[in-house]
Every structure is written in structure tokens, then in C-alpha cells.
N, C-alpha and C positions, 0 to 999 in steps of 0.2 A: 611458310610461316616464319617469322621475325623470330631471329633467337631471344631470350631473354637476357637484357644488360645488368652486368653485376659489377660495380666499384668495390675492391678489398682491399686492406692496408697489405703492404707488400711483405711485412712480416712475420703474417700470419703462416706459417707452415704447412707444408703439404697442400698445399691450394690448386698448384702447379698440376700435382698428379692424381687429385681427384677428379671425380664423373663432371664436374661442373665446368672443368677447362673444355670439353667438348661440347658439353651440351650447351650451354652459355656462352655469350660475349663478354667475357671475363677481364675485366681491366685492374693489372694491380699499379696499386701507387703509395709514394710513404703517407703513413697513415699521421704523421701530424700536417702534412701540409695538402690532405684532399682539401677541394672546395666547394664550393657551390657551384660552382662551372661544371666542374667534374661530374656531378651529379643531374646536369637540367634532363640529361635522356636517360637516367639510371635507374632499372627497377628498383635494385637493392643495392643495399650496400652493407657487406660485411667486415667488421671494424675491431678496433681493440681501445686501452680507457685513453689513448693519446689523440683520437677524434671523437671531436664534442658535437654529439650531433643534438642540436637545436634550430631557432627558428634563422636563424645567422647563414647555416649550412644549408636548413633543408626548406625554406621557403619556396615554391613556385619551381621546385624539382619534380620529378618523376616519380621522385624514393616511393616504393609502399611498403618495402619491410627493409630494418634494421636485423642486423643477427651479430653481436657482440660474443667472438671467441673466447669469452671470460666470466667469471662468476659476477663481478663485479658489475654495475651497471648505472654508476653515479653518473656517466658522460655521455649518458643518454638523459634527453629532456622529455619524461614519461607524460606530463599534462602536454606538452606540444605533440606529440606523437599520434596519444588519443583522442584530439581535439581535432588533428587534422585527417583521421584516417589510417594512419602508419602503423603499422604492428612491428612488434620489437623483439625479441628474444635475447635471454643471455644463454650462456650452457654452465649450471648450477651443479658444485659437487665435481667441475672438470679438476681444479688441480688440488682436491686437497690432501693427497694423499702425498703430493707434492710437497706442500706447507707443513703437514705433519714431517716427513721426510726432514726438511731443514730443522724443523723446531727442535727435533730430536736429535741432530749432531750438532745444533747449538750448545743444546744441554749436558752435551757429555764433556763436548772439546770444554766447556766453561767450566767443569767438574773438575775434571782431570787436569786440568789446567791447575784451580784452584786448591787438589788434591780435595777436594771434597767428596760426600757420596749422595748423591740425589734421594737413594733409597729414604723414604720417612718424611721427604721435606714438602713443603708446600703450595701445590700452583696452585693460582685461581686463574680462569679461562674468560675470560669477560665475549663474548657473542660464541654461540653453542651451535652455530647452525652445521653446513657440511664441512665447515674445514675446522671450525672449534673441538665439533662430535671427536674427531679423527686424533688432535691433538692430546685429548681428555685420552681415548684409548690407549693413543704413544706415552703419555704419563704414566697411567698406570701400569703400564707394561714394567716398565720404569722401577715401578714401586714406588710413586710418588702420590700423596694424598690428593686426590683431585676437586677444588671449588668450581661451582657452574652459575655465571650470572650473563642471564639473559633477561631481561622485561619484557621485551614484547612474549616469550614464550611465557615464562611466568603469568601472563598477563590472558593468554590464551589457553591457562589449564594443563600446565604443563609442570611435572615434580621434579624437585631436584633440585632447585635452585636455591641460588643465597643473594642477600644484595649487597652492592659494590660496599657499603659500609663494610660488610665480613670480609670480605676480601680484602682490603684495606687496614683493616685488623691483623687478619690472621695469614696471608700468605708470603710465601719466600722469594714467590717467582708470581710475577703477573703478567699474563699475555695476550693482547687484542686482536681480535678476528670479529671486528662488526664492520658493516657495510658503513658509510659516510653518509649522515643524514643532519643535515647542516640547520634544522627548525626543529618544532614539533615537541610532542610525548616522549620520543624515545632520540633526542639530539644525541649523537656522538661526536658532535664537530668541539675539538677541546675537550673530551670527554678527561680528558687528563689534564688538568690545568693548575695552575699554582694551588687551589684550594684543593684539590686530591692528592698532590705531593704531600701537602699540610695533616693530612689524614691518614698517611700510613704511619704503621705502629715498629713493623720489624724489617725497616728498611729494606724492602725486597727490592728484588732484578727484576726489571721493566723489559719487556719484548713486545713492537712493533712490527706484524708482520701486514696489516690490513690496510688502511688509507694514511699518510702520511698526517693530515690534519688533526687524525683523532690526537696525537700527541702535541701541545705546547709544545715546540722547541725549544722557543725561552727558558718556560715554565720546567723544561729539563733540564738544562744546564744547569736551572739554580739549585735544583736537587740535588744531581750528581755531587757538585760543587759544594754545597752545603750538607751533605749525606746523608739526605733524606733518603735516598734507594743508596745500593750498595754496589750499583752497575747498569748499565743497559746494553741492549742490540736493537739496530734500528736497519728494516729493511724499506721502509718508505719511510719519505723526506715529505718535511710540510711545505715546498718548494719546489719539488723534485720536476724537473732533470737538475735546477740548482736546487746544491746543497750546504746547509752550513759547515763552514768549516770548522770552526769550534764545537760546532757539536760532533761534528765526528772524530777531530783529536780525543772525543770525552768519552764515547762509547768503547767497549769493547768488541763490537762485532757491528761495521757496517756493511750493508752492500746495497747493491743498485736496483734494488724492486724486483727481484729474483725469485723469492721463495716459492713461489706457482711457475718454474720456470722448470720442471720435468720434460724432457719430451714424450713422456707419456700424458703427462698433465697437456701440453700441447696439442698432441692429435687430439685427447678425448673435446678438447675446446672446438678445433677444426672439424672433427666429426660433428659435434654438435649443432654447428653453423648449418654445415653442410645439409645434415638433416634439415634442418627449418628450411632452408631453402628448396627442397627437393617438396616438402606436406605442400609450401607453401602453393609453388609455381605446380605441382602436380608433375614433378621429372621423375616418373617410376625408378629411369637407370640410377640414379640418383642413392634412391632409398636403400640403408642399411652399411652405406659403405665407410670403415674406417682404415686409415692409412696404416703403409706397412713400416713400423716402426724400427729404426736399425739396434742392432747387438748391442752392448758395451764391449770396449777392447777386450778388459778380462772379465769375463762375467763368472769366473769358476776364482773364491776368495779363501787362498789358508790365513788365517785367523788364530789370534789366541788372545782374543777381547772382544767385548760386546762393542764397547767401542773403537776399535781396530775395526771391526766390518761396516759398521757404521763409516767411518770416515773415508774408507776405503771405499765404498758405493758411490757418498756425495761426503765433503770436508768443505764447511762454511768457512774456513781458513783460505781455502782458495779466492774464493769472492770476495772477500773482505781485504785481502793483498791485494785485486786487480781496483778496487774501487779507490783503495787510500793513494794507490800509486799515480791516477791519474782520474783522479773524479769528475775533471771537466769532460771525462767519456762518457759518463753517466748512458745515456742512449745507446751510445754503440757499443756499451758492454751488454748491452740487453738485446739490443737488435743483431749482434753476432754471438749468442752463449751459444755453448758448446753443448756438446751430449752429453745428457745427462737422465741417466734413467733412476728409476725406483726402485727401492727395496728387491721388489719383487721379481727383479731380473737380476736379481745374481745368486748365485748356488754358494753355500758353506761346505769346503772341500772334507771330506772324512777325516783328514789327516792334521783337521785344525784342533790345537790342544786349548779347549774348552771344557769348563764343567760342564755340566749335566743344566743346571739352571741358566746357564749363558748360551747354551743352545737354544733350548725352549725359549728366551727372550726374545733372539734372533728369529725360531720360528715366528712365532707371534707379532714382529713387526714387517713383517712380508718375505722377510729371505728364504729361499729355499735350502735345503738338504736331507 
């Protein structure tokens, strides 16, 4: 029997030593320059958002399933897909625990920095799904007031919500996590554009961690410039892999499309794949299996700040030094990042001089002790 052929961007982690390198005809390749060639004899093909798979790539191919290692799933063409046969899958809810992660040493190094204290002050969360949910809870952990605007939930009977007017009113910190849907009822393409600058009341700090587009660029700069907001951090570029350079002189926190960039957030993406491929094609050995993720150097942290252990875990000041230093890497800081685990892999040493309430914070956003 004919192994089953599978195209993967070479990227993608762990690929190499899961069930699929044996049971499969596994071909990796970089995932922006697969082609249509690449694929006339390929069952599947599992991808990340730098392969646009549409009718360009997958006309008069093999493909019958797509499995995209990312929550994300705009660079998939979903009417070509269904139209032709192809089934698709992303892996939803892989990094956000990830994107919470960064969000959360944004908001302290930008604290501490500014000598301020987040306690009391105000986000609003603009798309609530798996990695917004995540964000909201790191807020409040925080001790930060937290707003939640989503429409389409809102829309489908869902409480809790405010609309972007409130938020635009009343918060200090504003931060996106909606998918990229560029028409429709619910467009986020420009979801922030000169007239929502125009619209906020208490100049708050703007946070990009979702699709680059959803932010004007322009439409930032003049705010910044004009101090309509009072800061921003931009982890996608409406450009990206280029980037403006003026807008990142302007921000205080940029980096290279990172923030889902855990290697735990990683395997749970590659697990994910892998599953789909395994229901799909029916590879029993397949099912169930996720990679064996490595240590961090020091996973055991003395501490005597909440954010001391925070930056100590993951420090968005790292990234944001590799990106300014030489942005034309843009790609190969992403296609070479380094380990980097979660909260949840490092222990609080007994011997770290903490209150009693800056433990419990720490317990609560995944650290152990």
C-alpha cells in the first residue's frame, strides 16, 4: 500500500519526530515558497499563515486536507476548499496561553517602566475568543478592570459584553485578538482606523497582538503623533515580514509576530495537525500523540516581584531589542526563536522574598510553588 504524501512548511516543529515521519511520505519545505508543483501528488498538506493556500496553489493538485498549526486561519481560502472537496482544519486555543503570556509582561515591563500600577486601571479586550478569554483572566489577575467586546458573540446570546464605543470611552489599555475578516457584519480589516482614533476619550495604550491589518498603520502614527493614545506595542505589522519603520521608531514595544510563539504553544499547534491527519487518513499509530517538549535552562526562579518572575519566564524586552536591531530579519527571527516556555514550567523557589498576595498572583497565572 502507497504511503500517504504529506507537504509541511519546514517550520513547523516537531514534525521530524512525530508518528507521521514514518508512517507518511513526509516532505518538508519553507512554507512561503511551497508551490503548486509541490503539491500535484500531495495528499495533504500541513501549513502555517505564510502559505496561502487558494485556488493559485491548490488547483488540479492532490490536496484533500489542509491542517494549518495555528489558530489563525485567514491564508486558508475556506469557499475554495468547500467548493472543491478539501477539508481544512486549524488547531484553536493552541497558543493562547502563549499570547496571554506576552500580553502580561507587556503590561508590567510598561508599568514598571512607567512607574505606574496597573492595579484599578482599564482594558478593554476587543475579540473574546480562546486567546482574548485567556488575556481577560491575566487582567484580572492583575487587578485590572476588565471590558469584553465581541459582536459576533454578543450577537449569538452571549453576556458580558460592551460595544467598542465603551471601550473607546472608557479604557486605558486596548487590546486586539480578532481574527482578519476583510467584508461582512463583523469586518475587522481597519477595525482601528482614523475615525476610532478620533473616538477615544482617555488616550489609552493600543496593543496589537492579532493580524496586522486590523490596525491602520498610518492611521497610528497620527495618533501616536498627535496623542490621541498615550503608547502602543505592535506584534503584527500591516505589511509584515516588511515593516514600517516609522512606526516602529513610534511604538514602545515592537516585535516580529511572536506572541503565539511558546514552544508549548507550538507542539500543542503540531499536535493538533498531527491529530487531524491521523482521524483523517485513519493512521491509528498516529492518534493521541504529543511531542516531548524540552526544560527551560532554569526552571527553578528566586524572585522578589511579580514581575521579576514574569520577565524572568518570557521578557518582551528581549524581542523587541532583536527586532529594532535588525528588522530586515523579520522572518528569520521567527523561523529561528528560541525556547521559550510558559508560565507553567517554572517553579517559585521558597526562598523568594514575596508577599503573601504576589505569590498567589504568581500561583494564578500558571507558575508553580
Amino acid at each position: 500500500m502507497n504511503k500517504i504524501r504529506i507537504v509541511a512548511d519546514d517550520k513547523i516543529p516537531f514534525l521530524r519526530e512525530s508518528p507521521l515521519a514514518g508512517l507518511t511520505e513526509l516532505r518538508l519545505l519553507p512554507g512561503g515558497a511551497i508551490s503548486r508543483n509541490d503539491l500535484m501528488d500531495a495528499d495533504a498538506l500541513i501549513t502555517r499563515t505564510r502559505t496561502v493556500c487558494n485556488a493559485g496553489l491548490l488547483d488540479g493538485t492532490a490536496v484533500r486536507l489542509i491542517a494549518t498549526a495555528t489558530i489563525g486561519f485567514d491564508h486558508i481560502d475556506r469557499s475554495y476548499c468547500e467548493s472543491h472537496g478539501i477539508v481544512w482544519t486549524n488547531a484553536p486555543g493552541c497558543n493562547a496561553d502563549s499570547v496571554a503570556q506576552y500580553i502580561t509582561s507587556l503590561l508590567l515591563v510598561h508599568a514598571e517602566k512607567r512607574g505606574e500600577k496597573l492595579s484599578g486601571r482599564t482594558i478593554g479586550i476587543v475579540g473574546v475568543g480562546n486567546v482574548g478569554s485567556r488575556v481577560a483572566k491575566a487582567a484580572e489577575i492583575l487587578g485590572m478592570r476588565v471590558l469584553l467586546n465581541d459582536p459576533p458573540r454578543k450577537d449569538a446570546g452571549g453576556a458580558g459584553f460592551v460595544s467598542l464605543e465603551r471601550i473607546c470611552e472608557d479604557a486605558d489599555f486596548i487590546t486586539f485578538h480578532v481574527p482578519l475578516q476583510r467584508e461582512g457584519k463583523y469586518r475587522t480589516f481597519h477595525l482601528a482606523d482614523r475615525e476610532f482614533f478620533c473616538r477615544l476619550k482617555r488616550k489609552p495604550y493600543l496593543i496589537n497582538s492579532s493580524r496586522g491589518e486590523v490596525v491602520c498603520g498610518e492611521a497610528l502614527k497620527a495618533a501616536i503623533r498627535n496623542a490621541d493614545v498615550r503608547g502602543a506595542a505592535l506584534d503584527v505589522w500591516e505589511h509584515e515580514p516588511w515593516i514600517d519603520p516609522g512606526l516602529m521608531e513610534l511604538v514602545e514595544f515592537a516585535t516580529p509576530h511572536i506572541a503565539g510563539y511558546s514552544t508549548d504553544g507550538k507542539a500543542n499547534g503540531t499536535a493538533a495537525s498531527v491529530a487531524a491527519v491521523a482521524k483523517f487518513f485513519g493512521l491509528d499509530a498516529a492518534v493521541g500523540w504529543y511531542p516531548r517538549v524540552p526544560e527551560p535552562e532554569h526552571p527553578r526562579l528566586k524572585v522578589d516581584s511579580v514581575t521579576d518572575a514574569v520577565t524572568m519566564a518570557y521578557d518582551i524586552r528581549r524581542d523587541d531589542r532583536n527586532l529594532r536591531s535588525s528588522p530586515e530579519t523579520f522572518e528569520k527571527l521567527r523561523g529561528s526563536y528560541p525556547l521559550r516556555r510558559e508560565f507553567s514550567a517554572f517553579t517559585v523557589a521558597e526562598d523568594s522574598t514575596l508577599s503573601v498576595p504576589e505569590f498567589t498572583i504568581l500561583k494564578q497565572l500558571g507558575f508553580r510553588g
